[in-house]
Phi, psi and omega in degrees: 000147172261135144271165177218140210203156171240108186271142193291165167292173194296332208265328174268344164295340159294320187260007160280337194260357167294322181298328183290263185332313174312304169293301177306310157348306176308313211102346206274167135328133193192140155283358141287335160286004172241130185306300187328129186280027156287319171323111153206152163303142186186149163311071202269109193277317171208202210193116161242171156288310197202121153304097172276149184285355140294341190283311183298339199257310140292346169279354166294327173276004164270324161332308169292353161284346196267171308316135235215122189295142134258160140196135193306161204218009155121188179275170194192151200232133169236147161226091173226134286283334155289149146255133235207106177280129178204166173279141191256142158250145190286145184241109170294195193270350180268318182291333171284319176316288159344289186309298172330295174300312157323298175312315191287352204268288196294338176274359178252005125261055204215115174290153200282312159352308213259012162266147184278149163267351171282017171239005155322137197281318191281006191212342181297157184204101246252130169201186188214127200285124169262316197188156203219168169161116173298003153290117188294117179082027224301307199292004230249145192055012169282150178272051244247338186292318216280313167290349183244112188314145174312167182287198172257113140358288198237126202216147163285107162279118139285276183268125180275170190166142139288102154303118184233097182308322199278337188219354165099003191288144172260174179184117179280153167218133185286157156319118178312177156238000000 
């Protein structure tokens, strides 16, 4: 599987891995505990089987939309099928537009079957993940606000990127030119 993801600027991406240190320090569940030097806070926007050169060709004009203002709107806890403590971002009418145009970039060569639905534009919910954990209810009656720095006002989408779940590969994906 591919992701297609927004990775954040350097100065709000410092203060997602501070919140990730602070929960592990904690005991919690954290996105500091994977290791892998793949890990960054990052955006997730859809999911295929292969990036096809139509899907690639649009995603170069989202790219070319970057850099892109956000801002975060406080925490938010999902038990979908994990638990998944995160920063929620607000979705204006420009991050929405964006997420729409991926999805649909990824949904016109993609069976509709190998797409996650929870990135359906009508069901998406745009945040950037502090900690995960297949125990139910890992976050839930923790003082965890307590433990965690405010999010940053003001944050950046920067870098579009690709994830290849299968082999650990990143691939930025650029603008045309």
């Amino acid at each position: 599987m591919r992701t297609v993801e927004l990775l954040l600027d350097e100065a709000a991406e410092l203060e997602v891995r501070e919140a990730w240190r602070r929960l592990a320090d904690a005991g919690l569940p954290s996105q500091a505990r994977h290791r892998s030097p793949t890990n960054s806070p990052h955006l997730t926007l859809a999911a295929c089987p292969e990036l096809t050169a139509p899907i690639r060709w649009e995603l170069a004009e989202v790219a070319a939309a970057l850099p892109l203002p956000v801002r975060f709107t406080g925490v938010v806890r999902f038990e979908r099928p994990t638990s998944v403590l995160a920063w929620a971002l607000d979705l204006d009418s420009v991050l929405a537009d964006l997420h729409r145009r991926v999805w649909e970039a990824v949904a016109s060569d993609t069976p509709p079957a190998a797409l996650n639905p929870f990135h359906q534009p009508s069901r998406w919910s745009p945040h950037i993940t502090l900690g995960r954990t297949r125990r139910a209810g890992a976050f839930t009656g923790r003082r965890v606000l307590d433990l965690l720095p405010a999010p940053p006002l003001s944050v950046r989408l920067v870098t579009l990127r690709s994830y290849d779940t299968e082999t650990g590969a990143l691939e930025v994906l650029q603008p045309r030119l």
